[in-house]
N, C-alpha and C positions, 0 to 999 in steps of 0.2 A: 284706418289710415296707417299705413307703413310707414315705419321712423326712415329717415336715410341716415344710418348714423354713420358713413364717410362724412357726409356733409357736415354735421354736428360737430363732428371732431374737429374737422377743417377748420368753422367754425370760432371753436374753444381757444384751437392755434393763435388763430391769427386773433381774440380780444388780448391770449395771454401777450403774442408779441408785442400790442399796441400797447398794453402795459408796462411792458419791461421797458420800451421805448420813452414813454411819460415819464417813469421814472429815474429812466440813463439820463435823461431831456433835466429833468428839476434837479438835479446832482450838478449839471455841470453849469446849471444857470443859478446855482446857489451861491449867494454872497453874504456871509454871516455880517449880521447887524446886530451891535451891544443894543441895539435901542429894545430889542427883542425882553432885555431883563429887567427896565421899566415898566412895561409894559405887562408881562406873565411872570407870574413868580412860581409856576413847575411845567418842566420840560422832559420828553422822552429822546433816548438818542436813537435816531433813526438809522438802521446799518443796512449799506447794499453791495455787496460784492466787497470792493477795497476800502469804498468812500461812508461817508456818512452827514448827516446834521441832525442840528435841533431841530424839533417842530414840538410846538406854542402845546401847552395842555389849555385848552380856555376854559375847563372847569374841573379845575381839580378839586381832588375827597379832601374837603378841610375837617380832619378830624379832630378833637374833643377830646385833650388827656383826660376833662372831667368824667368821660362818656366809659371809663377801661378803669378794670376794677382788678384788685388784688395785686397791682403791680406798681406801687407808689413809690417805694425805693429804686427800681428801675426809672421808670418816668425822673424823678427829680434826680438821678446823676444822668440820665440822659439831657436835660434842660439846663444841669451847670455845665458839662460841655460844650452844649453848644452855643450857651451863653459867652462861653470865655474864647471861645472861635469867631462869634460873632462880634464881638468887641477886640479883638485881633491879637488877645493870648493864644498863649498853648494850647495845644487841645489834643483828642486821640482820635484816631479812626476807632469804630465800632464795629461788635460783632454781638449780632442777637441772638441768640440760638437754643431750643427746644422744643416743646411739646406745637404743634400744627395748632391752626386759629387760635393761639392764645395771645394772640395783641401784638404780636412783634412788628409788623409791617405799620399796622394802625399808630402805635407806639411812635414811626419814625415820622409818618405822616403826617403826623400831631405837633410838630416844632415848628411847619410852616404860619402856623394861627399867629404864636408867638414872637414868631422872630421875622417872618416876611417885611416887617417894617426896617428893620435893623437890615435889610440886603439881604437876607439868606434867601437864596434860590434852591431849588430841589431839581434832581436830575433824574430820571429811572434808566440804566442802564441793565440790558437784558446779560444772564450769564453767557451768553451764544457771543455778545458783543465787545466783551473786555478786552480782546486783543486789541481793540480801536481804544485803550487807555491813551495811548500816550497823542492820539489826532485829538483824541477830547480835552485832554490835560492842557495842550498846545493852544487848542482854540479859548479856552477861559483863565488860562496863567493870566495876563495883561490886564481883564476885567475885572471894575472896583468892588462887584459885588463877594460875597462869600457861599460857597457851592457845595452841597452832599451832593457828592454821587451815590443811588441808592439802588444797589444790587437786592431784589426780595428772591428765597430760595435756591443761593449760595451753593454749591458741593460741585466737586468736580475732582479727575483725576488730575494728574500732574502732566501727561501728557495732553490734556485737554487745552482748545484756544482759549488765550487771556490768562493762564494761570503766571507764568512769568513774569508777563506785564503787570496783572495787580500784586503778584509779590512787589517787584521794583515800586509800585507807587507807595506802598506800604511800610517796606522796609528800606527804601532807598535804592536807587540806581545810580548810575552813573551821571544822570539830568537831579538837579538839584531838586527837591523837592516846590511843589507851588504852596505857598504860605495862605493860599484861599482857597484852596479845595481839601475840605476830607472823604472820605469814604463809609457809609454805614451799609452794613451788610445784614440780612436775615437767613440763615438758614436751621433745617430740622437735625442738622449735624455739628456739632461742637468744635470737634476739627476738622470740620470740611471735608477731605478728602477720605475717601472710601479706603477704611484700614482692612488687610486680607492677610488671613493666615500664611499668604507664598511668603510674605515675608519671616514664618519663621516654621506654619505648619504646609495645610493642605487648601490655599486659597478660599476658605470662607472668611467670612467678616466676623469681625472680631469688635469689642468693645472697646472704644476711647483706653480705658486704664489699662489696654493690654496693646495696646497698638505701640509700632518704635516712636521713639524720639521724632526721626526724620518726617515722619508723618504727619506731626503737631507743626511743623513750623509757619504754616501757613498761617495759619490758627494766631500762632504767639503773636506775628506782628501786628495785631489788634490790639491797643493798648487798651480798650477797654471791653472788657467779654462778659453779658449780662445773659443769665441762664434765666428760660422759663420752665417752670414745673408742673406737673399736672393739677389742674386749679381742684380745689375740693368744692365737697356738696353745699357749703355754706356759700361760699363767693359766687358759686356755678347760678343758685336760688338767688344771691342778690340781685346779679344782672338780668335775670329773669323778670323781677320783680319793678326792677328799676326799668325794663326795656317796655313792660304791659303798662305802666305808669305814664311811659313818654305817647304810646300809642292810645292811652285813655280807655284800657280796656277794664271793666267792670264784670271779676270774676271770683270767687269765693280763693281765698290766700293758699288754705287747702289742697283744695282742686288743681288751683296751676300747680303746686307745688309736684302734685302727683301726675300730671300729664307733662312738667316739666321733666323730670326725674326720669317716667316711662320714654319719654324719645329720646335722651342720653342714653338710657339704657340699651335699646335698640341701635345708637352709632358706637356705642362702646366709649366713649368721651365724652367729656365734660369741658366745655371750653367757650368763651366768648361768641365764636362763630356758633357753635350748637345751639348755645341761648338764642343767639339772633335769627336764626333758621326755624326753631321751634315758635319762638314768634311771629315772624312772614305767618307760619302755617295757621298759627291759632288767630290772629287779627284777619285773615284772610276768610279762614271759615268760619268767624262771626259774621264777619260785613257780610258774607254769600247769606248768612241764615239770617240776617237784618238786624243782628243784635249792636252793631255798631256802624257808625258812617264809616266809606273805604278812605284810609289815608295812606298818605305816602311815607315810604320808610325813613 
């Protein structure tokens, strides 16, 4: 049978334009309702052209400080923070940043268990969407609840959209700041922005302690900057051990230690997400060879 792929395409058209439609259609028939932060306590911000809103997470990751290992000092000035935001002290905006799956996002996820009682709502705003700071700022200033906006994987040039606007929410613009929104951010970059030798050689990147001044400042107005570091083989084996425990897996201490190690080894890292991933694998080809019932992660 011969495809018609004019057809197809035609097709493809006209579902994308029914779409674009649907969603030009829910933008202008959108009427934001505070009841919406009763009701869900994390939201993503949806961005389409100029406009944007909330829409509702109805099952958000409630994650488990108990569940993240090796980063306790982080966690507890992360929780007086947001303790003292939440009860409507001072507080900082945050900035997490280093080594990939080592808990930073988990980390931030982890406050809503805590504090969701107390009014804290959580936000996810994507880096593509920061230019819409100040329609989001506007829409939740007047609301009694208190709001993270949580940017995960942070970095951008300075020409890039949103980077002015979150400086201003950060460091202050000309709109007063809102006494109930902060900002925590994740990225695998320190100062965020991509530092390049054009500024002083031949446009390669260049390391944080060599990079100018000017470059940091996005960075600084984070008044609180929590660095992750490459987790070692002790901590990497804890959560190992503690992850085969949660899934009830029955395996010589040994053995995992050594098939644990062996698939680190193979991604080059050692890190919360690698434990977690090397477990899927090994709970998954037990249950297949019948040595344990299949559970959910």
């Amino acid at each position: 049978m011969e495809i018609d792929w004019d057809y197809v395409v035609e097709r493809l058209d006209r579902i994308l334009d029914l779409g674009e439609e649907c969603l030009t259609r829910r933008l202008v028939e959108y009427q934001f309702d505070p009841a919406i932060f009763r009701d869900y306590i994390a939201f993503r911000w949806i961005q389409h052209q100029e406009n944007g809103y909330l829409a509702e997470v109805a099952y958000p990751n409630l994650v488990n400080h108990d569940d993240l290992f090796g980063i306790d000092r982080i966690l507890e000035t992360l929780r007086r923070n947001t303790a003292q935001f939440v009860q409507r002290y001072p507080a900082n905006n945050v900035l997490l940043w280093g080594e990939g799956g080592s808990g930073k996002s988990s980390a931030i996820k982890g406050l809503l268990n805590p504090f969701f009682q107390d009014g804290l709502r959580l936000i996810e705003v994507h880096k593509e969407d920061l230019f819409q700071l100040p329609q989001i700022t506007s829409l939740l200033r007047e609301q009694s609840h208190r709001f993270i906006l949580f940017c995960d994987d942070l970095s951008f040039g300075e020409q890039d959209p949103g980077y002015r606007e979150l400086k201003a929410l950060l460091d202050g613009g000309i709109e007063e700041p809102s006494e109930n929104i902060l900002f925590y951010a994740t990225s695998n970059r320190r100062h965020l922005l991509p530092e390049h030798f054009s500024d002083n050689l031949d446009g390669q990147e260049i390391s944080p302690e060599e990079a100018l001044a000017g470059k940091r400042s996005l960075a600084d107005c984070f008044g609180i900057s929590l660095g992750f570091y490459p987790m070692s083989q002790q901590v990497y084996l804890e959560i190992i051990h503690y992850l085969a425990q949660q899934r009830r897996l029955i395996i010589d201490s040994k053995e995992l230690n050594r098939a644990a190690l062996s698939w680190s080894k193979e991604r080059d890292s050692r890190s919360g997400r690698v434990a977690k991933q090397f477990i899927s694998d090994l709970s998954g080809r037990m249950a297949m060879a019948g040595k344990i019932a299949p559970l959910s992660p």
